[in-house]
C-alpha positions in Angstrom: -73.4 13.4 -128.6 -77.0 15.2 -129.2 -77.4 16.2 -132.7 -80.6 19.3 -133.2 -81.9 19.6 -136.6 -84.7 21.9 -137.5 -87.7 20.5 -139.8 -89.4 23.4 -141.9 -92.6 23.4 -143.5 -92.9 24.1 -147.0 -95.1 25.9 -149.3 -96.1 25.1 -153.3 -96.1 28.0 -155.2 -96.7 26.7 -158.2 -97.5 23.1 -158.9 -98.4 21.6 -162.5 -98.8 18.0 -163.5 -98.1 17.3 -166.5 -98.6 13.4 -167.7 -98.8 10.2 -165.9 -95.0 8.5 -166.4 -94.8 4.6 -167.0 -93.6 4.2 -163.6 -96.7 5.2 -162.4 -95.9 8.8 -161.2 -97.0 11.9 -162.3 -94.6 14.1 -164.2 -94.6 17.8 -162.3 -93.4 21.0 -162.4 -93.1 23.3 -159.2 -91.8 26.2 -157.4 -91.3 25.5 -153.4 -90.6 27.4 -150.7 -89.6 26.6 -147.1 -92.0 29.0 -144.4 -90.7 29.6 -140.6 -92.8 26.6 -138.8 -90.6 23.9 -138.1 -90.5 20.4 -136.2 -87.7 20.0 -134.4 -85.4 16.5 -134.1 -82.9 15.3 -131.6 -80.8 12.7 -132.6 -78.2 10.6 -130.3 -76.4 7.6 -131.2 -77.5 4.2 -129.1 -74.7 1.5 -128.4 -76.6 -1.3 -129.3 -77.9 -1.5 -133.0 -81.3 -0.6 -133.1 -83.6 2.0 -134.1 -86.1 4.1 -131.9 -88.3 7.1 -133.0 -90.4 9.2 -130.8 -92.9 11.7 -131.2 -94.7 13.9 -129.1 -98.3 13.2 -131.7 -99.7 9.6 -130.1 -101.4 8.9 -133.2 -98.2 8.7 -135.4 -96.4 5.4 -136.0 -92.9 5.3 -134.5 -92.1 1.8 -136.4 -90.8 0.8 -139.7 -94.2 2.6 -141.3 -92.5 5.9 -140.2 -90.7 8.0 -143.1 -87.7 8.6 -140.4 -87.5 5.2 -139.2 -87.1 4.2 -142.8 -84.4 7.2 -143.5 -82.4 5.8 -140.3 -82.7 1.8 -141.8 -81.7 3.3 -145.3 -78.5 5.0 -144.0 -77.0 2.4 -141.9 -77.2 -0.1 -144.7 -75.7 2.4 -147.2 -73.0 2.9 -144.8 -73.2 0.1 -142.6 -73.4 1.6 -139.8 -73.6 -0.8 -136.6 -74.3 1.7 -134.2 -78.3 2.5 -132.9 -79.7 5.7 -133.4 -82.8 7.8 -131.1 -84.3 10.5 -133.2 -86.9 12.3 -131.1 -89.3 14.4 -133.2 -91.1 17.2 -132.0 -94.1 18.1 -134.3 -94.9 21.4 -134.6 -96.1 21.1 -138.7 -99.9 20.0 -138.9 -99.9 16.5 -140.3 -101.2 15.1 -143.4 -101.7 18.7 -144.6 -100.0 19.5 -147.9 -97.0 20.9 -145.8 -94.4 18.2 -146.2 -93.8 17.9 -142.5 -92.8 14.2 -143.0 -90.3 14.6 -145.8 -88.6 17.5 -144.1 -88.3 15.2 -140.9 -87.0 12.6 -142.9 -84.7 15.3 -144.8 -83.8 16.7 -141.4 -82.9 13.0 -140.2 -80.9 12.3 -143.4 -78.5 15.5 -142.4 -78.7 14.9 -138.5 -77.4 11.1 -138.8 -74.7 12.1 -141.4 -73.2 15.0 -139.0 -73.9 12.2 -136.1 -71.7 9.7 -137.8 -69.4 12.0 -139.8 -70.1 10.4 -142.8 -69.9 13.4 -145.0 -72.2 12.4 -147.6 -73.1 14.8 -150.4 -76.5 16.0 -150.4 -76.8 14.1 -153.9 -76.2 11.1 -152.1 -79.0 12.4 -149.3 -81.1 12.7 -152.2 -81.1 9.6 -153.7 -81.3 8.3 -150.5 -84.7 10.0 -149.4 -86.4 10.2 -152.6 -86.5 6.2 -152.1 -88.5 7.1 -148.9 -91.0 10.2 -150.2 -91.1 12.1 -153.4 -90.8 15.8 -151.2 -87.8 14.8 -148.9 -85.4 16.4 -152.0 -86.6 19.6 -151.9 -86.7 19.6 -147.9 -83.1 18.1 -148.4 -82.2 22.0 -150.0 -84.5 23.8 -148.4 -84.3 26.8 -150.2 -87.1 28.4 -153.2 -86.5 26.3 -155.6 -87.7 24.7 -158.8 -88.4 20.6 -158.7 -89.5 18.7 -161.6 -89.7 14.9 -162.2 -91.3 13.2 -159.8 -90.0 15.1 -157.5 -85.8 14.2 -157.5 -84.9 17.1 -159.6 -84.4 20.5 -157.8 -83.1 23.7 -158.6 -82.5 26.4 -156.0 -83.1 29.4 -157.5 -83.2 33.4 -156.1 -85.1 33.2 -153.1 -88.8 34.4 -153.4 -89.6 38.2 -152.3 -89.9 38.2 -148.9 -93.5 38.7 -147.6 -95.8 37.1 -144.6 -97.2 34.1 -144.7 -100.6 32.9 -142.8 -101.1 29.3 -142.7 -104.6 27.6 -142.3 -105.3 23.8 -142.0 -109.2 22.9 -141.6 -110.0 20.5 -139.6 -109.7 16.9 -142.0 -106.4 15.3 -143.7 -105.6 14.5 -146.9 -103.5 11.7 -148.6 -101.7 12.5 -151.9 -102.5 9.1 -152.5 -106.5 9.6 -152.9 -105.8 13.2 -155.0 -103.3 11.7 -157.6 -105.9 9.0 -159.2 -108.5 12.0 -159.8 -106.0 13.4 -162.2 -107.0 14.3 -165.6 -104.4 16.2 -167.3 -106.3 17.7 -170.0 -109.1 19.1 -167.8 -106.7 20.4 -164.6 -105.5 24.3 -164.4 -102.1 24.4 -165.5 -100.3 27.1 -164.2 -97.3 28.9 -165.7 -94.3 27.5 -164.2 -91.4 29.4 -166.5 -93.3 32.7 -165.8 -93.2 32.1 -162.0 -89.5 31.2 -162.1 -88.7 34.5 -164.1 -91.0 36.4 -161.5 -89.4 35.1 -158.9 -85.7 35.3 -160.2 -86.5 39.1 -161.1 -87.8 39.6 -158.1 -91.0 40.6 -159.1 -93.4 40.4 -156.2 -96.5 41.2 -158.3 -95.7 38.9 -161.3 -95.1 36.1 -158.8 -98.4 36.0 -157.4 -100.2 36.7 -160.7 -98.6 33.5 -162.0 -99.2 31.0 -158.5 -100.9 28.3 -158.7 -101.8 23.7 -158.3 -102.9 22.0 -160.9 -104.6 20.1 -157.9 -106.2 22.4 -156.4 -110.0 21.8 -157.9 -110.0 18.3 -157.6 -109.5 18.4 -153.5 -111.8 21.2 -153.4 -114.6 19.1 -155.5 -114.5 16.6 -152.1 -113.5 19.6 -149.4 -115.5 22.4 -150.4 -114.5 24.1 -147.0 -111.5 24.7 -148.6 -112.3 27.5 -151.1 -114.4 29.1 -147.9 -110.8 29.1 -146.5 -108.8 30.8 -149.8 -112.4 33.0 -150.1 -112.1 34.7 -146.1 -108.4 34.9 -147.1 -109.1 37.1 -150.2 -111.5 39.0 -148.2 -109.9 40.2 -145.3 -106.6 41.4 -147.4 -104.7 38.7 -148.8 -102.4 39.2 -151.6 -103.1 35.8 -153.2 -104.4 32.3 -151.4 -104.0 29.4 -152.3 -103.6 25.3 -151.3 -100.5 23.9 -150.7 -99.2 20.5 -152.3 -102.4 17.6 -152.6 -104.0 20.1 -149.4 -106.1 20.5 -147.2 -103.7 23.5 -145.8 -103.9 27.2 -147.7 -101.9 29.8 -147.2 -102.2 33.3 -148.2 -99.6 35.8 -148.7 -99.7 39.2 -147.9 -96.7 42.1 -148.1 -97.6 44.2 -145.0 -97.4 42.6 -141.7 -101.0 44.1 -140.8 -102.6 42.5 -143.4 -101.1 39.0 -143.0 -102.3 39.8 -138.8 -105.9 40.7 -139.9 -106.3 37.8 -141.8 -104.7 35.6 -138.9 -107.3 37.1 -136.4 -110.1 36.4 -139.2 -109.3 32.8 -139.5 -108.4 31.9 -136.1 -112.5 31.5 -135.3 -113.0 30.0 -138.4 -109.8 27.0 -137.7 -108.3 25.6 -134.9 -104.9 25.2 -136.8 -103.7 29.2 -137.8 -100.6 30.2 -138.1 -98.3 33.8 -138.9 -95.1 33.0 -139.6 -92.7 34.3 -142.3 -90.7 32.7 -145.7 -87.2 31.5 -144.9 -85.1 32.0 -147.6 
């Protein structure tokens, strides 16, 4: 049996921090949406118990260091599973990018192995399960615009964000959330407005849910990636109904309503970045 399950990217609408918890996270507020570029993951059961990952990206690790590796190990001890698993993952999401393209493969593996096995575990149970593994892979396991707070294990669907376009650009240099997270001062960062973007969003107000966008980490990766504001800058110009940097970065995306827009900017950048894409919000 050959279970497909689809890996999308998501976006940070908003994203605030608000204090440094004793367990050495960072206490956040955000708005997420999931956009239409997407790895893909096929997943078989092996007879013999052990674990193999593939990918189609040489440079990724494919032992215990990767997330779904880790989301396979987790789930057979839980349910003690004695059965191997093959999850091949095709990556289509730029890597290390602010796009959560290893939590929503490890999401995606999480609901794979449990239709794989039958197990019918909740997706509370999927939760706590991947937030062990990376602070993103609860939101990826919804998927939909939502709100997520804590360090990430509290989420909130909520109406889906007005549809519009989306163009995504990733320069050329990765960034860990690791290296972003210590630069943190709270009392210095942009906090954006995280109540008025859910009530924009839940009234459907396009133009009150841009006005109110925005990361709280957004200047500090900029300060070491300047090429990053040229990025949100060429956005604005060529049409763009708001830019901005996903997650810890380096990827921005801009926004636009009308389709021709969202194209001209996609043509702009395109020269300017190898990785461009057009692509639209799920849901």
């Amino acid at each position: 049996m050959e279970i497909i399950e689809k890996a999308p990217a998501k976006i940070n609408l908003g994203l605030d921090v608000l204090y440094k918890r004793p367990d050495g996270y960072h206490e956040l507020e955000m708005v997420m949406t999931s956009v239409d570029l997407a790895d893909r993951l096929t997943i078989e059961e092996l007879p013999e118990d052990r674990i193999i990952v593939e990918t189609n990206k040489a440079f990724l690790p494919v032992d215990r260091r990767n997330n779904v590796y880790q989301a396979a190990q987790l789930l057979k001890e839980r349910c003690n599973i004695q059965k191997g698993v093959k999850i091949a993952i095709q990556k289509q999401i730029p890597v290390a990018a602010g796009l959560g393209g290893g939590s929503s493969d490890t999401a995606a593996a999480l609901r794979g192995m449990n239709r794989l096995w039958n197990l019918e575990l909740s997706n509370d149970t999927l939760v706590e399960i991947g937030v062990k593994i990376g602070t993103d892979v609860p939101y990826c396991l919804y998927g939909t615009t939502s709100f997520v707070g804590g360090k990430g294990e509290i989420v909130a669907p909520i109406k889906p964000m007005p549809p519009c376009w989306v163009v995504l650009v990733k320069p050329r240099i990765s960034v860990s959330t690791r290296t972003v997270f210590p630069k943190v001062d709270v009392t210095k960062i942009h906090h954006p407005n995280i109540a008025a973007l859910r009530t924009a969003i839940a009234a459907g107000d396009y133009q009150q849910m841009i006005a109110n966008m925005g990361n709280s980490l957004e200047d500090i990766t900029i300060e070491r990636h300047p090429v990053i504001q040229q990025i949100k800058d060429r956005m604005m110009k060529y049409g763009a109904d708001v830019a901005l940097m996903s997650g810890s970065g380096p990827t921005c995306f801009a926004l636009c309503q009308k389709h021709s827009r969202a194209q001209r900017i996609y043509n702009a950048l395109k020269g300017f970045c190898d990785e461009v894409y057009l692509v639209r919000t799920l849901r």
